[in-house]
DSSP file (Angstrom, degrees, kcal/mol; ACC not computed):
  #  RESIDUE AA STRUCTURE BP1 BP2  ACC     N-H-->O    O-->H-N    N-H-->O    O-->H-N    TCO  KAPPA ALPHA  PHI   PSI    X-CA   Y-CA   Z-CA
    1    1 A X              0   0    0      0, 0.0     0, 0.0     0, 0.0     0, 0.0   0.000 360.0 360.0 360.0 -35.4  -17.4   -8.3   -4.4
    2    2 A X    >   -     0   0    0      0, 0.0     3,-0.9     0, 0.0    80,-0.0   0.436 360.0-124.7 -76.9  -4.3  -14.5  -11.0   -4.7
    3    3 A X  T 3  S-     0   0    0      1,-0.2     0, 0.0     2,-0.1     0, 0.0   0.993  73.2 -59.8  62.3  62.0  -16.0  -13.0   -7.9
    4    4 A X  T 3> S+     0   0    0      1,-0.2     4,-1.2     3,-0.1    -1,-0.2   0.725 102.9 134.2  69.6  10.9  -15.8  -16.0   -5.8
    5    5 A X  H <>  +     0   0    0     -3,-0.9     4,-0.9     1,-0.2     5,-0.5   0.811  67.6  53.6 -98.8  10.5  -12.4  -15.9   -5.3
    6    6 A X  H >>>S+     0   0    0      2,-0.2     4,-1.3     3,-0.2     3,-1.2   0.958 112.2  43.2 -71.2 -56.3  -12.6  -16.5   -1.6
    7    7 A X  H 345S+     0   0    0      1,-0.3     5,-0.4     3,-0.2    -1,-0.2   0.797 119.0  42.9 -51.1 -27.5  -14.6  -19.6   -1.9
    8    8 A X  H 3<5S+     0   0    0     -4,-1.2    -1,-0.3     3,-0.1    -2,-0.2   0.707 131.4  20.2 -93.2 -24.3  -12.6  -20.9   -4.7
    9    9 A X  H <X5S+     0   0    0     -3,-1.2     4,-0.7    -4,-0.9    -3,-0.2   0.805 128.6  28.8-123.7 -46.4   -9.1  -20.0   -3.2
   10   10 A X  H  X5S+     0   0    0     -4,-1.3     4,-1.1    -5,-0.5    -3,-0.2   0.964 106.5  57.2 -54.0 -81.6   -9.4  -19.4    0.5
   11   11 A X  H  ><S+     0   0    0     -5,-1.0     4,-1.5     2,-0.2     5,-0.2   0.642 100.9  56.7 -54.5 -42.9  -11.9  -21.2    2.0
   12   12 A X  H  > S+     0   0    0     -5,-0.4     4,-3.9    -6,-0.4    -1,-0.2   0.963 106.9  53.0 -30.8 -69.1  -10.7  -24.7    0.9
   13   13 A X  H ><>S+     0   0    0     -4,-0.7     3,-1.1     1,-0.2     5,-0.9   0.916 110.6  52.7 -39.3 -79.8   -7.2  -24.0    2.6
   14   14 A X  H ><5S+     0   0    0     -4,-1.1     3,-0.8     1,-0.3     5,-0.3   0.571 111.8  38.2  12.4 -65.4   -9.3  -23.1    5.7
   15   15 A X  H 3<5S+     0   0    0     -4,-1.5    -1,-0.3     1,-0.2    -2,-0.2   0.824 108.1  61.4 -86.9 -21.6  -11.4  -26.1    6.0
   16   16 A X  T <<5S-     0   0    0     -4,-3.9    -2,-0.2    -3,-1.1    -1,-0.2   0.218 113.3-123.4 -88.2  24.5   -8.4  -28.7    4.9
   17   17 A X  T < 5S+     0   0    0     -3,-0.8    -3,-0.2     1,-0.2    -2,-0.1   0.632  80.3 124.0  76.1   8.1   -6.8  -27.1    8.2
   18   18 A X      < +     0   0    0     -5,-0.9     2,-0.4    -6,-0.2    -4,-0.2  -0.099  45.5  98.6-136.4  13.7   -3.9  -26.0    6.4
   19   19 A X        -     0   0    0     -5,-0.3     2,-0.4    -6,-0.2     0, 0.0  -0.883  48.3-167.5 -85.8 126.2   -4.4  -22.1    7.5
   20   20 A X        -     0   0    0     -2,-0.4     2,-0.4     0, 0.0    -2,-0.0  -0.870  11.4-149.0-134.4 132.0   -2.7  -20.5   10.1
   21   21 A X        +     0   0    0     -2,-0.4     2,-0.1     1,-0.1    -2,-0.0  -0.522  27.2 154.7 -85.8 144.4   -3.9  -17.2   11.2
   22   22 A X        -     0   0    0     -2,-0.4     2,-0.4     1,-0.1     3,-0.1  -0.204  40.2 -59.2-138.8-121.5   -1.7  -14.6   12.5
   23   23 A X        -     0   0    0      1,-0.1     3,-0.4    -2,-0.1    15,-0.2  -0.911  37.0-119.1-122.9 139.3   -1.2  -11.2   13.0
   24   24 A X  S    S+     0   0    0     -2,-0.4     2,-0.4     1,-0.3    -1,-0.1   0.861 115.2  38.6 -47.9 -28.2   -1.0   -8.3   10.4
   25   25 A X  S    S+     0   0    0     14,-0.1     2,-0.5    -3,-0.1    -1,-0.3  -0.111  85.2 136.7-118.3  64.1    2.4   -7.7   11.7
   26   26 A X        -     0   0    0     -3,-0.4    12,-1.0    -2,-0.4     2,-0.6  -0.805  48.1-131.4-125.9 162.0    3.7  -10.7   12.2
   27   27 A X  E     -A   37   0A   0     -2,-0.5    10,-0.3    10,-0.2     3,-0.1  -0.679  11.5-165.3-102.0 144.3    7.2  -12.0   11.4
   28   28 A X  E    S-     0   0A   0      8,-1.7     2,-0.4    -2,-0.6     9,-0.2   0.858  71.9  -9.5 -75.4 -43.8    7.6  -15.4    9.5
   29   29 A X  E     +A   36   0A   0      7,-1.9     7,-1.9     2,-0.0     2,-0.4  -0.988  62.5 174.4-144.7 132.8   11.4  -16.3    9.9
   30   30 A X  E     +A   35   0A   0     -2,-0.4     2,-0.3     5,-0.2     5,-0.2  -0.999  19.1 134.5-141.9 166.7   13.9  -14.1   11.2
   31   31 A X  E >  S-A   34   0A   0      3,-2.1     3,-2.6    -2,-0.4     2,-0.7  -0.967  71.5 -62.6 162.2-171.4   17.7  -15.3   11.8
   32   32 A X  T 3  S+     0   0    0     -2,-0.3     3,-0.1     1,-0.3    23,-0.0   0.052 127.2  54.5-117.1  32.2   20.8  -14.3   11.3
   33   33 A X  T 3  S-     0   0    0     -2,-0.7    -1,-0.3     1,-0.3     2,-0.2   0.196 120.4 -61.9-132.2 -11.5   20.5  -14.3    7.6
   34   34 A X  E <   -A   31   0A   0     -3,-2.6    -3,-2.1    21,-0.1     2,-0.3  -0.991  44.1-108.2 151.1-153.2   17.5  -12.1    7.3
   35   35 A X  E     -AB  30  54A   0     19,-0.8    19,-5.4    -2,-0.2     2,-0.4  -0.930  11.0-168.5 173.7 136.9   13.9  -11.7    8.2
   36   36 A X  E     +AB  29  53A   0     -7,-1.9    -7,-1.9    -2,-0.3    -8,-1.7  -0.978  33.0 151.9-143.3 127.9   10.9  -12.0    5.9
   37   37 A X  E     -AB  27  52A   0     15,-1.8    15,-5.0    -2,-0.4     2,-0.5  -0.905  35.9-111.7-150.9 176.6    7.5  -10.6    8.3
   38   38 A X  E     - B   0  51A   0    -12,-1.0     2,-0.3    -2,-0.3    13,-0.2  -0.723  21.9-163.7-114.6 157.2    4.4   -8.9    7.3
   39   39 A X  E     - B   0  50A   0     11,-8.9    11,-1.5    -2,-0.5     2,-0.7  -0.867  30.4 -90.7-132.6-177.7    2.8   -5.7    7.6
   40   40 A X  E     + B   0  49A   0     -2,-0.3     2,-0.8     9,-0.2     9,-0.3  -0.837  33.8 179.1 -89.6 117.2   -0.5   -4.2    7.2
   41   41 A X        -     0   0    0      7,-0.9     4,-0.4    -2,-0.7     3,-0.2  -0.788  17.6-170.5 -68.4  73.7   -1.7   -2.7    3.8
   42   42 A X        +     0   0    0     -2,-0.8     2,-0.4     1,-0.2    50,-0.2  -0.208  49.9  50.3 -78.4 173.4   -5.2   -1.3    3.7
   43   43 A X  S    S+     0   0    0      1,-0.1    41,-1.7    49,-0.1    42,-0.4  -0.519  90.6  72.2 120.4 -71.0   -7.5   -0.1    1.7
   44   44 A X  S    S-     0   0    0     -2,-0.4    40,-1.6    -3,-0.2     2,-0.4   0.935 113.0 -17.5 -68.3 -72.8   -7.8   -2.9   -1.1
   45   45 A X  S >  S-     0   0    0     -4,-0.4     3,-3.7    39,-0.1    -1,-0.2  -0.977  84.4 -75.0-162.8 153.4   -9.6   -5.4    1.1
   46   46 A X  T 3  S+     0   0    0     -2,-0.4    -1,-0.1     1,-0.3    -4,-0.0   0.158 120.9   7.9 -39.4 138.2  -10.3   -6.4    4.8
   47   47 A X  T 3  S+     0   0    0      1,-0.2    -1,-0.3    -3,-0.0    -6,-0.1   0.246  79.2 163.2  70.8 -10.0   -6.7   -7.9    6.2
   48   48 A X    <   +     0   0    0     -3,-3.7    -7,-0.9    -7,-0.1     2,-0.3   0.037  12.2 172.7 -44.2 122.6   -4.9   -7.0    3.1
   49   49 A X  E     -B   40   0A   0     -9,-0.3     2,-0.4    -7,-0.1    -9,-0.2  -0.754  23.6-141.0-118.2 172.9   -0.7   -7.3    4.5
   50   50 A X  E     -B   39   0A   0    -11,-1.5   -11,-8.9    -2,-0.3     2,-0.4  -0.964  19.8-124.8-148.6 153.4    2.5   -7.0    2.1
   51   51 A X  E     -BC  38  62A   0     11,-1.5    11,-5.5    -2,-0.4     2,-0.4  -0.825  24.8-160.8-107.6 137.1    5.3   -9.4    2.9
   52   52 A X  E     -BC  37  61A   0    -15,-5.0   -15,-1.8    -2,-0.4     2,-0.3  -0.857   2.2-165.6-115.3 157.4    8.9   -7.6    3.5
   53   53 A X  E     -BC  36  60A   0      7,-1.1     7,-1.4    -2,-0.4     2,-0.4  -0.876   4.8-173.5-153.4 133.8   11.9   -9.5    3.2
   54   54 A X  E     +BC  35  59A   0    -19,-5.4   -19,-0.8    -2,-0.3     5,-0.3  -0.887  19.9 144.4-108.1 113.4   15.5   -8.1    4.6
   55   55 A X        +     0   0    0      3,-2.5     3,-0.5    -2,-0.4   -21,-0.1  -0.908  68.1   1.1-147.3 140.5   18.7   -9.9    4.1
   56   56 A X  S    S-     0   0    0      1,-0.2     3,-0.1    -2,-0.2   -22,-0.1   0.564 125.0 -58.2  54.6  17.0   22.1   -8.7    3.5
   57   57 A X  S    S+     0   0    0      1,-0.3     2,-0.6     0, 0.0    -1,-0.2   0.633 117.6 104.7  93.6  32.0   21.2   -4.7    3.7
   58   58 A X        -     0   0    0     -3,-0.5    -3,-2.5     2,-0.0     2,-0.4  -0.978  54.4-162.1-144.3 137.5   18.7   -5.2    0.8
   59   59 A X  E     -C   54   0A   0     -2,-0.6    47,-1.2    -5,-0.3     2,-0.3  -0.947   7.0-164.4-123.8 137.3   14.9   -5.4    1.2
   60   60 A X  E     -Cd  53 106A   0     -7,-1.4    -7,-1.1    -2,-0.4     2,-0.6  -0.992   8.6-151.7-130.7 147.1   12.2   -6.6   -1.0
   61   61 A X  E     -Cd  52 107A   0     45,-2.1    47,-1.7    -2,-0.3     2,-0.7  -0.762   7.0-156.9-109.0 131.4    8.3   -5.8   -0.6
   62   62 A X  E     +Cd  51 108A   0    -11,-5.5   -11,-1.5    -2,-0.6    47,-0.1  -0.831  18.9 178.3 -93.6 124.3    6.0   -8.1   -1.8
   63   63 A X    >>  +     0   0    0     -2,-0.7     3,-2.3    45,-0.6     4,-0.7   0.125   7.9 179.4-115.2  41.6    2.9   -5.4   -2.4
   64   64 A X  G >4  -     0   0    0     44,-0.3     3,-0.6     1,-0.3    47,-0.3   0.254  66.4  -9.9  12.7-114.4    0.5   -8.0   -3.6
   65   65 A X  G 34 S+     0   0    0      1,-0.2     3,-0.4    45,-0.1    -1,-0.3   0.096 114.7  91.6 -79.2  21.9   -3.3   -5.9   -4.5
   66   66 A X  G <4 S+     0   0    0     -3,-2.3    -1,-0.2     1,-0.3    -2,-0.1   0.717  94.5  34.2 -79.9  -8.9   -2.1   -2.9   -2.8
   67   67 A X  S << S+     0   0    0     -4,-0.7    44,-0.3    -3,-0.6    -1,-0.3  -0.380  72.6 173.4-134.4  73.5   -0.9   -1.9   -6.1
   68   68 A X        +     0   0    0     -3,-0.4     2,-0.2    42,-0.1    -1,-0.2   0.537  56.1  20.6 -35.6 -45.9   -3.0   -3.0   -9.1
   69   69 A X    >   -     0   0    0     43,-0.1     3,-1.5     0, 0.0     4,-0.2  -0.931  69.0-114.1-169.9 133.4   -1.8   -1.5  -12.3
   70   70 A X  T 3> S+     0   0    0     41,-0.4     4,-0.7     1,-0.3    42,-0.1   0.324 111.1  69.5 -52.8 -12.4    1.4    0.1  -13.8
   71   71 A X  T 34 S+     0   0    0      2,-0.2    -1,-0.3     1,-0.1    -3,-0.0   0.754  79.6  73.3 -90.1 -18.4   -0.5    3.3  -14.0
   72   72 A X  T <4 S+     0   0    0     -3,-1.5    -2,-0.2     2,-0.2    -1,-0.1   0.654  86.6  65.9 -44.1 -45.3   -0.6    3.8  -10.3
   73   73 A X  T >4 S+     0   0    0      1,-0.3    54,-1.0     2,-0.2     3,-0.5   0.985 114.4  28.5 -84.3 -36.1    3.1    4.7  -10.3
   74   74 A X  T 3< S+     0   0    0     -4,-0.7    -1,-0.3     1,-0.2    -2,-0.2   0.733 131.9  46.1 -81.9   1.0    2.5    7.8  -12.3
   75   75 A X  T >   +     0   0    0      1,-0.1     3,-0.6    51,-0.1    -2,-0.2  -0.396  61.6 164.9-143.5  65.1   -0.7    7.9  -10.8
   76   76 A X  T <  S+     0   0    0     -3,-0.5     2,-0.5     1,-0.3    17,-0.2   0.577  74.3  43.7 -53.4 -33.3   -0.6    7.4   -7.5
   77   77 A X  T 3  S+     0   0    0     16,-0.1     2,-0.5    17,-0.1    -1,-0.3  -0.499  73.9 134.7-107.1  56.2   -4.3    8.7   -6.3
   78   78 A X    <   -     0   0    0     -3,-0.6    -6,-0.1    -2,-0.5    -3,-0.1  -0.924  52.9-136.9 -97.3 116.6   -5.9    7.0   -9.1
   79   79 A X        -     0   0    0     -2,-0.5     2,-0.5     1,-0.0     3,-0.1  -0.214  15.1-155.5 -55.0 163.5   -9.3    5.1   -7.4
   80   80 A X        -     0   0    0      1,-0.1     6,-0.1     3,-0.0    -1,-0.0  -0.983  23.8-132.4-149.2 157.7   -9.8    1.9   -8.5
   81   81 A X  S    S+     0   0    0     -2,-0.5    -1,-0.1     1,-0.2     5,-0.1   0.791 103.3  67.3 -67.9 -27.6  -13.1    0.4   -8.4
   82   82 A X  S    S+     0   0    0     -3,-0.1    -1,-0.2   -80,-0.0     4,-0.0   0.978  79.9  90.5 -52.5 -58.2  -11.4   -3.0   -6.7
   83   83 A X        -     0   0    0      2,-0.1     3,-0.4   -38,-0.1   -39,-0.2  -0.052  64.5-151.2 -51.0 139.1  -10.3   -1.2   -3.0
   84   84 A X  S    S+     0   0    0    -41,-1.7     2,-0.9   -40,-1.6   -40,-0.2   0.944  96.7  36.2 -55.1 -97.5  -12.9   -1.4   -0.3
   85   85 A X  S >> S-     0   0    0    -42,-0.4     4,-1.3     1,-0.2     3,-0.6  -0.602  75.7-176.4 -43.5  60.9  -11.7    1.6    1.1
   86   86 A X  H >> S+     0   0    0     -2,-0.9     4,-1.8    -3,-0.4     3,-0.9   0.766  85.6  49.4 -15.7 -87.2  -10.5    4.1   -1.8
   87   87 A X  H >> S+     0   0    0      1,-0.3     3,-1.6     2,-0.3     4,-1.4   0.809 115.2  45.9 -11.4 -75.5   -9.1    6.8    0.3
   88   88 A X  H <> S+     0   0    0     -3,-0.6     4,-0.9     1,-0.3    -1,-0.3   0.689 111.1  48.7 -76.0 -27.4   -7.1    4.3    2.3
   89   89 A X  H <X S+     0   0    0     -4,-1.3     4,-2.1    -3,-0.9     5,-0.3   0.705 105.8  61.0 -48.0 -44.5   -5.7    2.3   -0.6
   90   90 A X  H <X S+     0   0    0     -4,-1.8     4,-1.4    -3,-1.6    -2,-0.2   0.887 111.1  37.8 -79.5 -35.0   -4.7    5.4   -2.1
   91   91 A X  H >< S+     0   0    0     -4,-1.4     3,-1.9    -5,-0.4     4,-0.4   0.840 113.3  54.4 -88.5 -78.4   -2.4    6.3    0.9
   92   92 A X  H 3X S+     0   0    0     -4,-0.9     4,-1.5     1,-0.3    -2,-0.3   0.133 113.3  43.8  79.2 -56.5   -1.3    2.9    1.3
   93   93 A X  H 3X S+     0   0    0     -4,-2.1     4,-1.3     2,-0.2    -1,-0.3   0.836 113.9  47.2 -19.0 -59.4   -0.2    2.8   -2.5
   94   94 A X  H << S+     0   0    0     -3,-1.9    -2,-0.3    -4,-1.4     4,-0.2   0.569 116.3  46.4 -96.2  -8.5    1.4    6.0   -2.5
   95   95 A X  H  > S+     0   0    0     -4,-0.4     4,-2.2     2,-0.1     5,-0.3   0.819 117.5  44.1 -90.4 -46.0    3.5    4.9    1.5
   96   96 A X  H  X S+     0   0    0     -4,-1.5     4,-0.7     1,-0.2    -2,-0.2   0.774 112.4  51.1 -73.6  -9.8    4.6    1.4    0.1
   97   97 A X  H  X S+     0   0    0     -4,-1.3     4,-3.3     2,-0.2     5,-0.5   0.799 115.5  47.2-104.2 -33.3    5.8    3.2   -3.7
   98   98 A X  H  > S+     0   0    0     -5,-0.3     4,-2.7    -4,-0.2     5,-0.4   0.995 108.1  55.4 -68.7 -55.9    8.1    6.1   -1.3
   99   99 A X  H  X S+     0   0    0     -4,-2.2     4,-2.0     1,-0.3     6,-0.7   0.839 106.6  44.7 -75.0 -27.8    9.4    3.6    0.6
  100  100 A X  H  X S+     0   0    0     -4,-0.7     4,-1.4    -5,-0.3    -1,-0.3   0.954 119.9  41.9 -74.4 -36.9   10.7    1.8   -2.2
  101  101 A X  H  < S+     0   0    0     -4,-3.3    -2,-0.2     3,-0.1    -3,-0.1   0.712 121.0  42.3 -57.1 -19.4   12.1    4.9   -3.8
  102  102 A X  H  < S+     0   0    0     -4,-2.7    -3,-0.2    -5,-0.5    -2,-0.1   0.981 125.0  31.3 -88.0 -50.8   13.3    6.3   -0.7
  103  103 A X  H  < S-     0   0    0     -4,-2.0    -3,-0.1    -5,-0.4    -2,-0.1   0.797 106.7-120.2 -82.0 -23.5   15.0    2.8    1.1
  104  104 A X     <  +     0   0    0     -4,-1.4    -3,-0.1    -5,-0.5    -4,-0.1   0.454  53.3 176.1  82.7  12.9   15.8    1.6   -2.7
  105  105 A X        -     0   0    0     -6,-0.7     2,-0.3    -5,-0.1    15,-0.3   0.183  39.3-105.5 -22.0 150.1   13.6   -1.5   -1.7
  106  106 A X  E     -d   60   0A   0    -47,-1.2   -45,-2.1    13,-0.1     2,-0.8  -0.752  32.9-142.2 -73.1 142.5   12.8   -4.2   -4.5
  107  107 A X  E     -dE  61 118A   0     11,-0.7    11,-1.4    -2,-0.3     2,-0.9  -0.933  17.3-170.2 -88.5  96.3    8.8   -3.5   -5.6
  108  108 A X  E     +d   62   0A   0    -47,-1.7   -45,-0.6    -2,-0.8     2,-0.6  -0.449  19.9 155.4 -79.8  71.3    7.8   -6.9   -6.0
  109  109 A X    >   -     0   0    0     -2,-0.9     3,-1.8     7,-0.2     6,-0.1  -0.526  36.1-155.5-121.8  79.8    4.2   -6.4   -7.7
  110  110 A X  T 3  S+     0   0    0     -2,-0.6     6,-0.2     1,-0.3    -1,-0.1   0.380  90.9  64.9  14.1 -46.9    2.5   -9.2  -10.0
  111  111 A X  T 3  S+     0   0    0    -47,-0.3     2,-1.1   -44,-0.3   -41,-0.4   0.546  81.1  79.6 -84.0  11.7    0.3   -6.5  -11.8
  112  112 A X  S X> S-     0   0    0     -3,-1.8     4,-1.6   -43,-0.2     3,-1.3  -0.785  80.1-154.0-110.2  91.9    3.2   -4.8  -13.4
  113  113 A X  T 34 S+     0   0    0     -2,-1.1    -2,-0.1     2,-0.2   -43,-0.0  -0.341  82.3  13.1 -74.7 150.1    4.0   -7.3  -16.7
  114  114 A X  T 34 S+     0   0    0      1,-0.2    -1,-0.2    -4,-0.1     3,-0.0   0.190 128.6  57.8  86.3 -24.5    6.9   -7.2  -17.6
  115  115 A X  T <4  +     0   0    0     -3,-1.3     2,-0.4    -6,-0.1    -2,-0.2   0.567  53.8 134.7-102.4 -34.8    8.1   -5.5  -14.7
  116  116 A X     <  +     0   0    0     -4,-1.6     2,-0.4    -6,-0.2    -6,-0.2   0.187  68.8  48.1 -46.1 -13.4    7.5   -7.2  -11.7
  117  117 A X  S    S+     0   0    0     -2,-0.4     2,-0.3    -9,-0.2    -9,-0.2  -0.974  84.1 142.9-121.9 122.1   10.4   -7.1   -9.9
  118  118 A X  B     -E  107   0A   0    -11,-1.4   -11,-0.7    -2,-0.4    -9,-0.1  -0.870  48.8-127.7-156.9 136.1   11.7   -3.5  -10.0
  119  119 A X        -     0   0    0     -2,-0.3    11,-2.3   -13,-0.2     2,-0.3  -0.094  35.1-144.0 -41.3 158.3   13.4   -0.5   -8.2
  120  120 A X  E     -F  129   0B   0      9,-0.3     2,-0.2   -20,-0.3     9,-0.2  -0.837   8.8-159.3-135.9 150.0   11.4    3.0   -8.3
  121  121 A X  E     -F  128   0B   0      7,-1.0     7,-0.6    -2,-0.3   -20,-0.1  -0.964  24.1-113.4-138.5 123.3   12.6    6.2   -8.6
  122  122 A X  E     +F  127   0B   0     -2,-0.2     2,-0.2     5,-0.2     5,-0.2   0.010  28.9 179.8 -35.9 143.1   10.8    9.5   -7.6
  123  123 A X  E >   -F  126   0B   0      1,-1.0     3,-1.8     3,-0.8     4,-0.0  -0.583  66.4 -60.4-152.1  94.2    9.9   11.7  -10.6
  124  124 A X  T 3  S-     0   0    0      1,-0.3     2,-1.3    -2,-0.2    -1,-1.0  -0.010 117.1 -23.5  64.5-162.4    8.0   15.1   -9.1
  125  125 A X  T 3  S+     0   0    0     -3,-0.1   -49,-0.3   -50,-0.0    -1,-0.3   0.247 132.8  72.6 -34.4   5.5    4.9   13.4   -7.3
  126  126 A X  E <  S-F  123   0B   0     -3,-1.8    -3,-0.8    -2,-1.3     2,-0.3  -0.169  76.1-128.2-114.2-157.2    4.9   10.7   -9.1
  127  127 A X  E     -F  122   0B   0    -54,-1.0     2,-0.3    -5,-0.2    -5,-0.2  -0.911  21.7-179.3-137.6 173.0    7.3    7.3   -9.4
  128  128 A X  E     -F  121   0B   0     -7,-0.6    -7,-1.0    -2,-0.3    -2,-0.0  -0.922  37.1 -69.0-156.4 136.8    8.7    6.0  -12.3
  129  129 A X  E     -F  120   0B   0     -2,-0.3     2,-0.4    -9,-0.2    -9,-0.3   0.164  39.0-125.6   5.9  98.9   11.1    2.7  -13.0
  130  130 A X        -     0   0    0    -11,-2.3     2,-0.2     1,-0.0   -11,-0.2  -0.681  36.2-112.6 -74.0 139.4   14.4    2.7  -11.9
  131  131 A X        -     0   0    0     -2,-0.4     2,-0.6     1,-0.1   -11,-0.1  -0.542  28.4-151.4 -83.6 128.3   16.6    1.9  -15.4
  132  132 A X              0   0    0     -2,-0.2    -1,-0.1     1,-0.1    -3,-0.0  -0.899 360.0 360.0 -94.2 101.2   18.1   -1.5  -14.8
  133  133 A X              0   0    0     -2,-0.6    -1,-0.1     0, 0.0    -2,-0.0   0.442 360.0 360.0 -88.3 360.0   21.7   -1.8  -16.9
């Protein structure tokens, strides 16, 4: 199901010792300057987390495969053939994309060229871009 990319990406890190596992929710630094911790994401693939980071009243989510494709934000319950769990991915999508419209969060999400760091804005059920001036 992965193409390989466990063996090829993962599993090296692993054996050279140079993993540490921890807990879906667990926080990496916190101090009096901010806090960057993890949370759970399902749906796309067994352990799946997104990384928050809080500093100065301002949040950004890193939502790594929880969010695939720039087509998601107007089409939040779109399957994709990638998620394990469809269903749970869908909600999982459609929780991390409010809460960036809603807290005014950073989206941090790789599959979105061009885009990849960006504010959201609600638009009826959907999300859309927040316009950056």
């Amino acid at each position: 199901m992965n193409h390989g990319a466990f063996a090829d990406s993962v599993l090296p890190v692993v054996e050279a010792g140079m993993a540490d596992f921890v807990a879906k929710d667990h926080t990496v630094l916190s101090g009096t300057g901010g806090e960057v911790s993890l949370s759970p994401s399902p749906g796309h693939s067994y352990g799946h987390v997104c990384i928050h980071a809080r500093a100065d009243n301002e949040e950004a989510l890193v939502v790594g495969d929880a969010l695939h494709h720039p087509i998601q934000l107007d089409m939040p319950k779109l399957r994709m053939r990638a998620d394990l769990n469809p269903e749970q991915a869908i909600e999982t999508r459609s929780r991390l994309m409010a809460h960036c419209a809603d807290q005014g969060a950073w989206l941090l999400a790789g599959h979105i060229p061009h885009h990849s760091i960006a504010q959201l804005v609600r638009y009826e059920d959907r999300f859309r871009l927040a316009h950056q001036n």
